[in-house]
C-alpha positions as CSV (number, residue, x, y, z in Angstrom):
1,X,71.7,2.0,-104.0
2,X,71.2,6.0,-104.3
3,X,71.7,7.8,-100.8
4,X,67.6,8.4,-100.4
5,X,67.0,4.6,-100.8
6,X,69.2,3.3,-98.6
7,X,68.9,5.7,-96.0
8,X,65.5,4.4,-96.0
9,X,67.0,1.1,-95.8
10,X,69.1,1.6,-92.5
11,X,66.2,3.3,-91.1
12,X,64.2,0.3,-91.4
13,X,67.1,-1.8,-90.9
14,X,67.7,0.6,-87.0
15,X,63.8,0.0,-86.3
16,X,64.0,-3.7,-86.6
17,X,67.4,-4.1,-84.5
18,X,66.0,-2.4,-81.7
19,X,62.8,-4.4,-81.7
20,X,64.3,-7.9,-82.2
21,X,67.5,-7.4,-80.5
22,X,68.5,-6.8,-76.4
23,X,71.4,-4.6,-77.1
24,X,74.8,-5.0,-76.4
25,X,74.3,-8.0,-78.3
26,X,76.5,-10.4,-80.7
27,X,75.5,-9.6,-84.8
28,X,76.6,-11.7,-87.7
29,X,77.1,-10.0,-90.4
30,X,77.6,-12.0,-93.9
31,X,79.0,-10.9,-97.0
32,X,79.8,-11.8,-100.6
33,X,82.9,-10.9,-101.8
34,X,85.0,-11.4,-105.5
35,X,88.3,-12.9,-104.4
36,X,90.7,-10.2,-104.5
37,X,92.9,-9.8,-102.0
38,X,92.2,-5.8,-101.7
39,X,88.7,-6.2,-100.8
40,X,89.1,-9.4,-98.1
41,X,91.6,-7.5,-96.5
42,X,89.9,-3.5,-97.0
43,X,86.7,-5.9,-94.7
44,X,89.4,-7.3,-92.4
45,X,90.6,-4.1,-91.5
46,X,87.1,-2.4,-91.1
47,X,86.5,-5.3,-88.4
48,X,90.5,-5.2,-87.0
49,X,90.3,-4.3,-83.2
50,X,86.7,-5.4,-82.6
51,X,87.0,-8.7,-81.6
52,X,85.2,-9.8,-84.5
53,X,85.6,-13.3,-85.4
54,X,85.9,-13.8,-89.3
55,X,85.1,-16.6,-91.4
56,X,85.9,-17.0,-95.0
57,X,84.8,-19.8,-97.4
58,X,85.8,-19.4,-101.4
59,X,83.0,-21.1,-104.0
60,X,83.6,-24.0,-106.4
61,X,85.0,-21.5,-109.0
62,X,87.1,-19.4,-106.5
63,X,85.4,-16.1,-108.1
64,X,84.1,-15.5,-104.9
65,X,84.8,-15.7,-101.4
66,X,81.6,-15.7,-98.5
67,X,83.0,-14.1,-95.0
68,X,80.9,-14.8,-91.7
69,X,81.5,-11.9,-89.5
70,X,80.5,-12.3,-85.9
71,X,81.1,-9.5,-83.3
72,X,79.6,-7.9,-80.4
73,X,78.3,-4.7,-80.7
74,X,76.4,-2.1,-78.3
75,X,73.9,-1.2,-80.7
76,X,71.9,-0.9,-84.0
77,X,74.2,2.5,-85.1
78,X,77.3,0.3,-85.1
79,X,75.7,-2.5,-86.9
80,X,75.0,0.2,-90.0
81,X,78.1,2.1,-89.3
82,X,80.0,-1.2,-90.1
83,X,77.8,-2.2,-93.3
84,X,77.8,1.2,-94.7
85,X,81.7,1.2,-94.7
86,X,81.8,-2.1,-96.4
87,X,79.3,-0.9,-98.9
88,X,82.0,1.5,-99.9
89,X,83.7,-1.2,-101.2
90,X,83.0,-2.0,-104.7
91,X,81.5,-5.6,-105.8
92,X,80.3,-6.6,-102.3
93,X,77.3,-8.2,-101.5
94,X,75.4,-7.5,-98.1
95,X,73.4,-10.4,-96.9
């Protein structure tokens, strides 16, 4: 995603937090991830000192791993703080 799309993107993203969410409020955050040990624990320490509870759950194959992230937050600029630093990491998937 180039920097002019996705700043779109986390505008949009802002705009819809505030209006569906009371804030401080709870977020779940879920992500795809290729099993390597580097990137699970580069997410880990993103979320390390939050609270955050993590969930991770490999597929069939193992190729990938899915991680549940669920922590509270005070508002929408945390929530995109937190997914722009995992988008630094290559091969994840934001859901």
């Amino acid at each position: 995603m180039d920097n002019e799309k996705s700043e779109a993107f986390y505008n949009r993203l802002k705009v819809q937090l505030i209006e569906s969410t009371p804030w401080p409020s709870v977020y779940l955050y879920k992500f795809i991830v290729p099993t390597a040990v580097d990137k699970i624990d580069r997410i880990h320490q993103i979320f390390d000192n939050t609270g955050a509870v993590i969930e991770s759950k490999r597929s069939k194959t193992g190729k990938y791993t899915s991680l549940s992230i669920t922590v509270g937050l005070d508002g929408p600029d945390a929530v995109i703080q937190f997914y722009k630093e995992v988008g630094t990491i290559k091969g994840v998937i934001s859901l």
